[in-house]
N, C-alpha and C positions, 0 to 999 in steps of 0.2 A: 419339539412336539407342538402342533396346532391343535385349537378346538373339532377340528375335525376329525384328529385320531380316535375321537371317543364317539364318535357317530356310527353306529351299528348301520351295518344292512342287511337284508334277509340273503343266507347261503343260496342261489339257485340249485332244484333241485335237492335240498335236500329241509323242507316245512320244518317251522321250532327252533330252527338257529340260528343266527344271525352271526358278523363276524365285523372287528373292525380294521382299522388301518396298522393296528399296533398287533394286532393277529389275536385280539382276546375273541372266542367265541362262547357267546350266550348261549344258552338251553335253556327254553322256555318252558320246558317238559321238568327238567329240576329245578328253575328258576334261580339259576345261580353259573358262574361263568366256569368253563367248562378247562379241569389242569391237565389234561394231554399227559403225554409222556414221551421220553426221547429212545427212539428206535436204536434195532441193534445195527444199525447203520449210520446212526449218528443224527437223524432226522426229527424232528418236535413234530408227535402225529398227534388225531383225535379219533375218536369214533363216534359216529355218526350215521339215524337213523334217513336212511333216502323217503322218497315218496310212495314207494312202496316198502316200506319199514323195516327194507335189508337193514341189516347192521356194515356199515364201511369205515376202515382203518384208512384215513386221509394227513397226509402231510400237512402243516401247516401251510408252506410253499404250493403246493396246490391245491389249497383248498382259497386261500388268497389267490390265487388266478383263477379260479370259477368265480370268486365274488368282482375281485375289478378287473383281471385283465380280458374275461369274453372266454374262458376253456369253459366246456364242455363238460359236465361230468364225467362223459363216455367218450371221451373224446381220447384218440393214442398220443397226443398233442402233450408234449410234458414244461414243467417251469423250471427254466434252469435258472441255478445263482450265479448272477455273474463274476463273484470276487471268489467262487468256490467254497466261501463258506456255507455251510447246510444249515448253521444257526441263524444266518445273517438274513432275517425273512421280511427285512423294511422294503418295502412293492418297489422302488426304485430300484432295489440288486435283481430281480425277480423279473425274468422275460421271459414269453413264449420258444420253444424252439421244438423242434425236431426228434425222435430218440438220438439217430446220429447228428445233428448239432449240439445235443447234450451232453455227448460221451467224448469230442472237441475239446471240450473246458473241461478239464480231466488234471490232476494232478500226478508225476510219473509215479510208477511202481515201486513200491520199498525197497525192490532187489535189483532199482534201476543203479548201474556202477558207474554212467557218464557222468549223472548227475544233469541230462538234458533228457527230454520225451523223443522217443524216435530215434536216438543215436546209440548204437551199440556196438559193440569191439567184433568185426568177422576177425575170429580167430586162421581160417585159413589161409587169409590175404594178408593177415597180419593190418587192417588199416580199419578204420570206423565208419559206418555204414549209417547213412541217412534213412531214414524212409518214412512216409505219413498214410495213414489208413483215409481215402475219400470216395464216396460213391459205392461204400463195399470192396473196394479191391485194398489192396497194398500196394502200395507206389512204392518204385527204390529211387532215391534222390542220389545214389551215387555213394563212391567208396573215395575215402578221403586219410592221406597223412596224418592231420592233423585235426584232432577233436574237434576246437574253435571253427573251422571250418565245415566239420560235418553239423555244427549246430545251428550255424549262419545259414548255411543250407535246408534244415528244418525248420528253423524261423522262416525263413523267404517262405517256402511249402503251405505254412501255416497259413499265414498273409496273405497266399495264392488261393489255397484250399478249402480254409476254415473259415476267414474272414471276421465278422465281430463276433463270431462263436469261439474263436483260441483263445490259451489262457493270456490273460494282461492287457486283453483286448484297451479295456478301458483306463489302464494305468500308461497307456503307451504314450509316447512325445506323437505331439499334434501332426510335427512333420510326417511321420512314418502314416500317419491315417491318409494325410492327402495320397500318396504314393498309391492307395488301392482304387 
């Protein structure tokens, strides 16, 4: 932590709050820093009065991209975490994206049984089926013997598809980055 995490700035768009780098936000209105609470989705929101004195339920992750990264209040522009943590709300995990570049860095489904995103058993070929969601359609990456390969296959897709919006983006070996 630097002397700068503790330098407030005014929320745009929303008079009376200010927010800093550490995600504490002030209310000038109770004069005192403001405890949030964590959603049924697993997210640290607040609420907070706008400019015209709606009442608004704001993630902390976006409400730190309205103060540094440039969104918009109103903007369909959402912040995604890049390590997928929804706790992890230091502005460096914290990028602008897309809804569908957001929903990219997605962790698989509970009831996923490859234990990879995108690869699942077609029962009537008996073999493992690739496939990656991009542009709104579904893409089929192919039907494959072997798991390892329908994942390798998903991987390349991802790499292809998603770009620095897939999971691990930023945990990945340098080589694999040159490659895109």
């Amino acid at each position: 932590m630097n002397k700068y995490d503790k330098c407030f700035v005014p929320i745009p768009g929303f008079p009376g709050y200010e927010i800093n780098l550490s995600g504490e936000i002030w209310s000038h209105v109770s004069g005192r820093l403001l405890a949030g609470s964590i959603s049924s989705s697993s997210y640290r929101q607040f609420s907070m009065r706008n400019v015209e004195s709606k009442l608004y339920c704001l993630t902390l992750a976006r409400t730190l991209g309205i103060a540094f990264l440039g969104i918009d209040a109103n903007s369909k522009l959402q912040v995604d975490h890049r390590d997928e943590d929804k706790l992890n709300n230091n502005i460096s995990n914290l990028r602008i994206a897309s809804q569908s570049e957001n929903q990219y860095n997605t962790t698989a489904y509970s009831n996923n049984r490859s234990g990879h995103r995108g690869v699942c058993w077609h029962k009537r070929r008996s073999k493992w089926q690739a496939q990656i969601r991009f542009g709104g359609k579904q893409l089929h990456l192919g039907l494959f013997d072997n798991l390892n390969d329908a994942a390798a296959a998903r991987k390349a897709a991802e790499i292809k598809y998603h770009g620095k919006f897939r999971p691990g983006y930023d945990t990945d070996q340098p080589a694999t980055e040159e490659a895109l």
